[in-house]
N, C-alpha and C positions, 0 to 999 in steps of 0.2 A: 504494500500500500504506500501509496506517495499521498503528500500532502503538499497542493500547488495553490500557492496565494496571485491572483488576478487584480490587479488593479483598474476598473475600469476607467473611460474619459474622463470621469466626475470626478475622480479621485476616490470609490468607493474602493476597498478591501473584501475580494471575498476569497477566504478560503477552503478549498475543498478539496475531498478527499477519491483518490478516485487509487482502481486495483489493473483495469487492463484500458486497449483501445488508446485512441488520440488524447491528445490536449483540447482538439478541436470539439471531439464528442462529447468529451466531459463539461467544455462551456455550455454546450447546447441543449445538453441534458439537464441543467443549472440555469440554464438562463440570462448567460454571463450575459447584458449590454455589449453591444459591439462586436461580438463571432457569431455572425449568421451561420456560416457554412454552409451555404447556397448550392457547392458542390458536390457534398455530400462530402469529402476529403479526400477528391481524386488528385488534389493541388490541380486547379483548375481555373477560380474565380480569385482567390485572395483576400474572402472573404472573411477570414480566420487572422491575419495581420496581428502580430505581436513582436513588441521586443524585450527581450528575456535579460535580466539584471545581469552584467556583465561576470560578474565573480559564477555565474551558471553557463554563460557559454561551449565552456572547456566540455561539460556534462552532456550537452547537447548534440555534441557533432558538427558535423559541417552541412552546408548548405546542399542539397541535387543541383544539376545543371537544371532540372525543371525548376528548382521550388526558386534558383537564379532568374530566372524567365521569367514567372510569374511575376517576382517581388521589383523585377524590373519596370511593370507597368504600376505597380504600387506608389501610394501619396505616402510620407512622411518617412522614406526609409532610411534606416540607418546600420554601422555594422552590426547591432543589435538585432534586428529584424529576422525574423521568421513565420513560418505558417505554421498554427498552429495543427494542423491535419497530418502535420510530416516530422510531430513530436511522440513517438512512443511512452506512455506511460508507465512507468519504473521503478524499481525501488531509489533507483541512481536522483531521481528527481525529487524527491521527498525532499520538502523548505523550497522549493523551486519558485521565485519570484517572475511576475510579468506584466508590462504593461498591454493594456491592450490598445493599437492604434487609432487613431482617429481618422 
């Protein structure tokens, strides 16, 4: 079980707890403001848009060439920047901090 805190646009805090599946499933399953997931997490739409607290990066992995492609048509990116559809959930991620983009 990981335990991943989302910081929505308002600046709300939620933390939730989630065992398999995406980052992206577990917002939407929650209700997170701001992760539609419109493509259901083919990394498709970008509607999942997050950037993950720098000192989490390392945990994350690297980027696809897709999820590259996508975040390239994306508003507000930064080295931070990910989808959240193309985040495996983990024990590795428990305390996992993120904002979600605007």
């Amino acid at each position: 079980m990981a335990k991943i805190t989302f910081i929505t646009s308002q600046g709300e805090h939620l933390t939730l707890e989630g065992h398999t599946g995406s980052l992206m499933e577990l917002a939407v399953e929650h209700g997170v403001p701001g992760i539609d997931g419109d493509c259901g997490g083919v990394c498709s739409c970008a509607t999942c848009h997050v950037h993950i607290s720098p000192e989490f990066m390392p945990l994350t992995g690297t980027r696809s060439e897709i999820e590259d492609d996508m975040l390239e048509f994306a508003e507000n990116t930064s080295p931070y920047s990910r989808l959240a559809c193309q985040l495996t959930i983990s024990e590795d991620l428990d305390g996992l901090v993120l904002k979600v983009a605007r």
